[in-house]
C-alpha positions, 0 to 999 in steps of 0.5 A: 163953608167954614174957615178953619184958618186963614185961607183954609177952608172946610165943609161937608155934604152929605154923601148919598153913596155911602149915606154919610156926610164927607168932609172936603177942604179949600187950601186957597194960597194954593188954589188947591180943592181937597176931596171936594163935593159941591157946597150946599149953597153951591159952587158960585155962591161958596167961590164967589169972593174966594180965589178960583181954585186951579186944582181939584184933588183927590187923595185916593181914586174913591175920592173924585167925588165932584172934581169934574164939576169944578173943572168944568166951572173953574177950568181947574186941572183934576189931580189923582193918584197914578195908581188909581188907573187901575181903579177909574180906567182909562177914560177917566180924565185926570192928571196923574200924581205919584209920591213927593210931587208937589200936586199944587205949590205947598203941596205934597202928595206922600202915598201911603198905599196900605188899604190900596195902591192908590192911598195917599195923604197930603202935607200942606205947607201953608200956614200952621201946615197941615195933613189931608188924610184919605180913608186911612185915619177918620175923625169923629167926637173926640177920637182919632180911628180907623174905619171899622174892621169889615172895610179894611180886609180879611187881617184888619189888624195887619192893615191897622199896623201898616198905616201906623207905620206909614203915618209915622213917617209924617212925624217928620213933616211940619203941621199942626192940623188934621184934616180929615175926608171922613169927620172933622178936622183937627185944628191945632194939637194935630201933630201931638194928637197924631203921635199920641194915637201911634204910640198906643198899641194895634187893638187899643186905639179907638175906632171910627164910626161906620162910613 
């Protein structure tokens, strides 16, 4: 677990079902967990002189990963999208959020619903402010991306446009770091590096490598 900021933290593990490694973030100001897996040192060692967190978040119903986990050491309330009933039925246990709730304080969820209902992106309000993408934008080397075509559907190219679209509305938020469920974050530079990639045209922005 690394600070990025004060009291935002980042980490990855290794993902053994997409066989990949994942990012997941700690906002401490807020208590908030973002798409959290357990840290490699594990829970009590990486929480031990840290704020106990008070909500495990996750930006997409793909994302709970290890919210269950944390409710259970921390007592924390587990916080999806509304729209991911659909997708984890009804026996999953969460606290269902919809667009422009304040999921936890400084934190709000903005859905972005292109590749599914249930995608959304968080605007953190604390420090430099940053945005918390789900599968919608990734990170790796030096380019912002998509995922590869074959993960967005049969027109790749209709999807690219619509999550343009709604990221451009983010523009209008106050941040200054990306943080990204897929590749690393962006400290500083996020909101330029972000309008730079939606000015270029569908097809000549770079693409993520496979997840």
């Amino acid at each position: 677990m690394r600070e990025l900021r004060p009291g935002l933290f980042h980490w990855t593990t290794f993902h053994e079902g997409i066989r990949a490694p994942v990012s997941s973030y700690y906002v401490e100001p807020a208590g908030a967990l973002i798409d959290a897996r357990v840290p490699d040192e594990g829970i009590e060692a990486a929480f031990s002189d840290r704020a106990t967190p008070q909500q495990a978040i996750a930006t997409i119903g793909l994302h709970m990963r290890h919210a269950d986990r944390f409710a259970e050491a921390f007592g924390c309330s587990v916080r999806a999208p509304a729209e991911a009933r659909d997708r984890l039925g009804d026996q999953a246990n969460f606290e269902p959020y919809d667009d422009g709730d304040e999921v936890a304080p400084g934190i709000t969820a903005i859905q972005i619903g292109v590749i599914c209902p249930d995608e959304y992106a968080l605007h953190i309000a604390h420090g430099a402010g940053a945005i918390s993408f789900a599968d919608g934008l990734i990170h790796y080397g030096d380019a912002l991306g998509f995922v590869p075509d074959g993960l967005l559907g049969d027109d790749a190219e209709a999807i690219k446009a619509g999550l343009k679209d709604a990221f451009r509305g983010l523009l209008e938020r106050d941040f200054d770091d990306l943080l990204f469920a897929h590749g690393e974050p962006l400290v500083g530079g996020g909101q330029a590096a972000l309008r730079e990639f939606l000015e270029r045209p569908v097809g000549e922005e770079e693409s993520g490598e496979a997840l």
